[in-house]
C-alpha positions in Angstrom: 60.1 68.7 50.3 57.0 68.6 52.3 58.2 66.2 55.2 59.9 68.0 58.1 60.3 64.9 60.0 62.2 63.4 57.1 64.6 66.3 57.4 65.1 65.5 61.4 69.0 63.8 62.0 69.9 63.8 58.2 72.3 66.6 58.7 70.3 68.9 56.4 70.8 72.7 57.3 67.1 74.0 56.9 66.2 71.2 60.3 68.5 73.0 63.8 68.3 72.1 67.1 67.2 74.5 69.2 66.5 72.6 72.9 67.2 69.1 73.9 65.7 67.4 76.5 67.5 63.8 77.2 65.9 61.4 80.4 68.5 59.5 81.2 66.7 56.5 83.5 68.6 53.0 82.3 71.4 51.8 81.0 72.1 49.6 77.9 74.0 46.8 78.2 74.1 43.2 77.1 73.1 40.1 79.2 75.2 36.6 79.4 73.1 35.5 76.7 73.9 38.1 74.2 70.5 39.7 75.3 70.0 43.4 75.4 69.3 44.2 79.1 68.0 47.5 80.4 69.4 48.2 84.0 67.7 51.2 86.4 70.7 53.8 86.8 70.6 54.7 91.0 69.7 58.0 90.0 67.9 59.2 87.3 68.8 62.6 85.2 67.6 64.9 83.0 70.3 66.2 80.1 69.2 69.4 78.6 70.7 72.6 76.4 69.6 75.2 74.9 71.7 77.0 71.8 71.7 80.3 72.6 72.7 81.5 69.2 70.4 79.2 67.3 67.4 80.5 69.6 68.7 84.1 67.8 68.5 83.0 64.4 64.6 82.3 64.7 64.1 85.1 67.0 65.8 87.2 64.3 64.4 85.4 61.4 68.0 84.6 59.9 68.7 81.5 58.2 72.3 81.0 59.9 73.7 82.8 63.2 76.2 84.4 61.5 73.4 87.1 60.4 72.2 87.2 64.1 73.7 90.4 66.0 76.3 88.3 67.7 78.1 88.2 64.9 77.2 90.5 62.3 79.1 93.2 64.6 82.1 91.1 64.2 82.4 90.5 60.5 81.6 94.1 59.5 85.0 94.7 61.7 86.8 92.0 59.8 85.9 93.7 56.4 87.0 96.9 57.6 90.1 95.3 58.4 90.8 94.0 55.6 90.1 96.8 53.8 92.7 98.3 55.8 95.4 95.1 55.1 94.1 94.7 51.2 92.5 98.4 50.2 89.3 99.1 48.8 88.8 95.8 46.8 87.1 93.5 49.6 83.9 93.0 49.1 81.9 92.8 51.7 79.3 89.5 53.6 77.0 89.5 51.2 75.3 86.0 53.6 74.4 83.9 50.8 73.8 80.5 52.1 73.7 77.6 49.5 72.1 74.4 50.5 74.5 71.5 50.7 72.1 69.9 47.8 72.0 72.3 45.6 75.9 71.7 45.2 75.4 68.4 45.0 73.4 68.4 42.0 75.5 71.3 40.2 78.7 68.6 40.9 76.0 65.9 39.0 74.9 67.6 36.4 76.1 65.9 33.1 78.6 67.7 30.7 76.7 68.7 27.6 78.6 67.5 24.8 75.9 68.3 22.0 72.9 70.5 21.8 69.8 70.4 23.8 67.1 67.4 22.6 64.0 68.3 21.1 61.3 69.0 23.9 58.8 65.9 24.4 55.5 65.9 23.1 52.6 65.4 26.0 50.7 62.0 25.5 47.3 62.2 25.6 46.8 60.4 28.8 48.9 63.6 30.0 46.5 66.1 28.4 43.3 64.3 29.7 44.9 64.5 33.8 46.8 67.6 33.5 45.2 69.7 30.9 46.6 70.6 27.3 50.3 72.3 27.6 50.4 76.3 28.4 51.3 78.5 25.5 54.1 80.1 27.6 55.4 77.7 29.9 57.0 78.9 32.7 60.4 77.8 32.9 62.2 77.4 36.5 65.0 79.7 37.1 68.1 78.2 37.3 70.1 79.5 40.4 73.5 80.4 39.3 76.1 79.7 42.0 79.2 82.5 42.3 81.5 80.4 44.0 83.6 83.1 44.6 81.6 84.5 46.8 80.4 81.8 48.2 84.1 81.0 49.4 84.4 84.7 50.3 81.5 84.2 52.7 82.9 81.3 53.7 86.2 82.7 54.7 84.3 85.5 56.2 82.6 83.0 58.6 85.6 80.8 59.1 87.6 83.6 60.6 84.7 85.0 62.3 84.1 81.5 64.4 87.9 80.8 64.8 89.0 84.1 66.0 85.9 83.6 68.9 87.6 80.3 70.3 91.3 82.0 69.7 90.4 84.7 72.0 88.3 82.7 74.7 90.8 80.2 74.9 94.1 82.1 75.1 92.7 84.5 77.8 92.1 80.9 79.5 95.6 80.2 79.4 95.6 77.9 76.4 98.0 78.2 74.0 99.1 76.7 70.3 101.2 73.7 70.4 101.9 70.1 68.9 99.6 68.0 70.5 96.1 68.0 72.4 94.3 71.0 72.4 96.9 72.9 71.8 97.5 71.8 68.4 93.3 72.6 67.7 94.3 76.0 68.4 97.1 75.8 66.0 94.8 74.4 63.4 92.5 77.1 64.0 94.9 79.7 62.8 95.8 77.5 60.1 92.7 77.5 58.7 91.3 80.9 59.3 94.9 83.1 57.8 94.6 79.8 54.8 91.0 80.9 54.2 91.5 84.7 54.1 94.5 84.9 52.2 92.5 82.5 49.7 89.6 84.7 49.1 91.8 88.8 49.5 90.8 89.3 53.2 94.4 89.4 54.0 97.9 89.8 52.7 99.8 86.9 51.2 102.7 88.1 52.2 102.4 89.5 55.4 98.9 87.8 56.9 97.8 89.9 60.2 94.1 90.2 60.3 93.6 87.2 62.7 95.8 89.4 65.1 93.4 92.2 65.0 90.1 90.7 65.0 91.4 88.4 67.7 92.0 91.7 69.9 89.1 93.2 69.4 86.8 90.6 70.6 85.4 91.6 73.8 85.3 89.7 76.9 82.6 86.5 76.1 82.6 85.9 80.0 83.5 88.1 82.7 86.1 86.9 85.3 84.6 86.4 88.8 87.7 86.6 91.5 85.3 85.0 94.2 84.9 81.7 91.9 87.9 78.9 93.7 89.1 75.5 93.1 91.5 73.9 90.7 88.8 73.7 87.7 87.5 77.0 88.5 88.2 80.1 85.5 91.6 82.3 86.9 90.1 85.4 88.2 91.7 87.7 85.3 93.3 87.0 81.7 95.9 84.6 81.7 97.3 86.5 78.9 96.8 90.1 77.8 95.4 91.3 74.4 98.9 92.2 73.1 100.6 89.1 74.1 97.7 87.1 72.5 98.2 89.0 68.7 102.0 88.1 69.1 101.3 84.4 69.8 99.5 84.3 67.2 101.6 86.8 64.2 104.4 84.1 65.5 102.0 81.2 64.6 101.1 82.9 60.7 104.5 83.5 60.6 105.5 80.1 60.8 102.9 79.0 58.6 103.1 81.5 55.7 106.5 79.5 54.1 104.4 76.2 53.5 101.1 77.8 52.6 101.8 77.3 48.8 103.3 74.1 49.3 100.6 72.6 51.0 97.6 73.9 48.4 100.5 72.9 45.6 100.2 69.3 46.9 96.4 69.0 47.6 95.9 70.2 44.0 98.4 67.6 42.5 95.7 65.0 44.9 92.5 66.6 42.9 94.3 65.7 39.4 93.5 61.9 40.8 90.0 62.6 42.3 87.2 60.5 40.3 84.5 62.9 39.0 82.5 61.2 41.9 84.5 63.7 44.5 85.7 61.3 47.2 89.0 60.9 48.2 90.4 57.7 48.3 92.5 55.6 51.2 95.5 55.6 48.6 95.1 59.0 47.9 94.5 59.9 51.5 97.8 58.1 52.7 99.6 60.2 49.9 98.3 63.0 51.1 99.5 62.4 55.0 103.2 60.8 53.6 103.9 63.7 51.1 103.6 61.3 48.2 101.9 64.4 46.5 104.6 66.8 48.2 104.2 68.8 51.4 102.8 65.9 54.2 99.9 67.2 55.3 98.1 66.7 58.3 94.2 65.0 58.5 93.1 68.5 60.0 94.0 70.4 56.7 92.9 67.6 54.2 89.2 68.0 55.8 89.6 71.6 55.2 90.9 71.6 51.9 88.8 68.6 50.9 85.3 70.6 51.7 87.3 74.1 50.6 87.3 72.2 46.5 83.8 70.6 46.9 85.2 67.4 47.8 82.7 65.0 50.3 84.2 64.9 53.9 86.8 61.9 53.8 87.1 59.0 55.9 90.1 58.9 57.9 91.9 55.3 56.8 93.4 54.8 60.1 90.3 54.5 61.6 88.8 50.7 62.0 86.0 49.8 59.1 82.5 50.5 61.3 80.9 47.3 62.1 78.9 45.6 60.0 76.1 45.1 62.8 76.2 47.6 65.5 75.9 46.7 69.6 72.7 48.4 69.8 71.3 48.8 66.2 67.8 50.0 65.5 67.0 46.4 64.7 68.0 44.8 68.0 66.2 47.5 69.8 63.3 47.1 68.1 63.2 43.3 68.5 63.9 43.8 72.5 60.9 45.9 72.8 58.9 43.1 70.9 60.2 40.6 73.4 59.3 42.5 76.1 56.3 41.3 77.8 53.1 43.3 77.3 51.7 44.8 80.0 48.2 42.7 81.4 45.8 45.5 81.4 42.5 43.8 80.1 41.2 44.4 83.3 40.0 47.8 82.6 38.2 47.5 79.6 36.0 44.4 81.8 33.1 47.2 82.4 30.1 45.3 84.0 26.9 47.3 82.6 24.7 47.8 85.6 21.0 47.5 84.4 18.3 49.2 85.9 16.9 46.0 87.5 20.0 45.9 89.4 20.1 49.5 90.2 17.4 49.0 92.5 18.9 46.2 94.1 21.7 48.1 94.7 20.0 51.0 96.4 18.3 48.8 98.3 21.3 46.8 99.6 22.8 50.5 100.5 19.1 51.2 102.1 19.8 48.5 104.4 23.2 49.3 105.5 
């Protein structure tokens, strides 16, 4: 791949935003004719972020952040705790990164059911262009994937991310519950103790290293006393370090008796799955109504569904997208064709002034 710009909004990991700068001038909206109309917003704004982490990966020269030094510090703690929890048979972040293509075509590659063909003979129309055939030819390295691992890494990551929000959250005042953002934080411990117990980075029968890596992350922001208002941060810890790592043992706890269960009934789904990897609406509804056993919810099939190599699913309840979008490329395009070109022939109407005239003109300006 020699096109960056072809790698630009196609969700491909090598392409990261860094800094965004958005001009936000008009709005959008459609006439009474079905027209696209551009209306001037009363005050015009400029939208702009910076990632402060993804500024550290290129600063650092590391192809994710999780090798940057805001996190590296963090998952050497969560391998020595789990050394403690497991005993000396973690391994450690080894920070292999494996593009999402690269899995794609080891999913695609076809099952050998006989032995290799006979290598083709070069034409001579080959020969004349590229040259007769090396006597050694060099044969590309096939990368061989250790998907264990790369799920290690991946757990290693997971609980590294997830124990961030846990803590800046729950010193907010947040808290795990059913519904809102309460239940994100309980799917954050769900899927953080799911992936470490998966991969040996913590006990299956008595999970607790999201409790300890959650109370040892340091303050991300201090808290100001001075700041006021009802949206404004409280001026100290809503909730101490030790009150936080019981919240959240009571959470695993709770968790821990349907863990089985619910990987049990995701891989009872898989023996349905096509050998194209996509999850179907049935199977998705049997999923959610425990047709396959344990109901799970959508938040876990993503994760489990991306844990097995699965593509993301699409979420049945959702509406079909539209066949033609509001404001598709295509209507875009055609408003800016039907806007009217701006009339500046004008200033390419040069009148050559030849040396006959010249003199004219200096003496008209002598006269003055």
């Amino acid at each position: 791949m020699t096109c960056a710009r072809c790698l630009v909004n196609d969700k491909n990991p090598r392409v990261v935003e860094l800094w965004n700068c958005v001009f936000i001038t008009h709005r959008m909206t459609k006439g009474p004719n079905g027209e696209t109309v551009l209306q001037e917003l009363p005050a015009i704004s400029v939208d702009t972020g910076l990632g402060l982490e993804r500024i550290a990966s290129v600063m650092q020269g590391t192809m994710t952040t999780y090798d940057t030094d805001v996190f590296y510090r963090l998952i050497d703690n969560i391998h020595s705790e789990a050394l403690r929890i497991i005993g000396s048979t973690v391994p450690s972040y080894t920070s292999d990164f494996v593009f999402e293509e690269e899995l794609e075509e080891e999913f695609a590659k076809p099952r050998k059911t006989g032995p290799d063909p006979p290598p083709r003979k070069q034409t001579l129309f080959e020969e004349i262009i590229f040259g007769p055939p090396p006597l050694f030819p060099k044969v590309k390295p096939e990368r061989i994937v250790d998907y264990t691992a790369l799920r290690r890494d991946i757990a290693y990551r997971i609980v590294a991310d997830h124990s961030r929000a846990l803590a800046t959250a729950m010193r907010d005042g947040l808290l795990p519950g059913r519904q809102g953002v309460s239940l994100k934080l309980r799917h954050l411990i769900h899927r953080a103790t799911r992936a470490a117990i998966l991969t040996g980075l913590d006990s299956a029968t008595r999970p607790e290293l999201l409790k300890r890596i959650v109370g040892q992350i340091p303050l991300a922001a201090p808290f100001k006393a001075e700041l006021e208002g009802s949206m404004a941060r409280p001026s100290k810890p809503v909730h101490s370090d030790d009150q936080i790592s019981e919240i959240i043992q009571q959470e695993v706890d709770s968790f821990l008796p349907r863990f089985d269960k619910i990987e049990n009934t995701f891989l009872n789904c898989m023996k349905d799955v096509g050998y194209e990897g996509v999850l179907s609406a049935e199977q998705l509804n049997g999923l959610q109504s425990g047709h396959y056993g344990e109901p799970l919810s959508w938040d876990m099939i993503c994760a489990q569904a991306r844990w097995y190599g699965l593509k993301p699913p699409i979420d049945p309840s959702l509406p079909p997208p539209p066949v033609e979008k509001t404001f598709s490329l295509a209507s875009l395009r055609d408003f800016f064709f039907r806007t009217p070109v701006t009339q500046d022939n004008q200033k390419y109407e040069v009148k050559r002034v030849k040396e006959q005239d010249q003199h004219t003109y200096g003496q008209s300006n002598s006269r003055k």
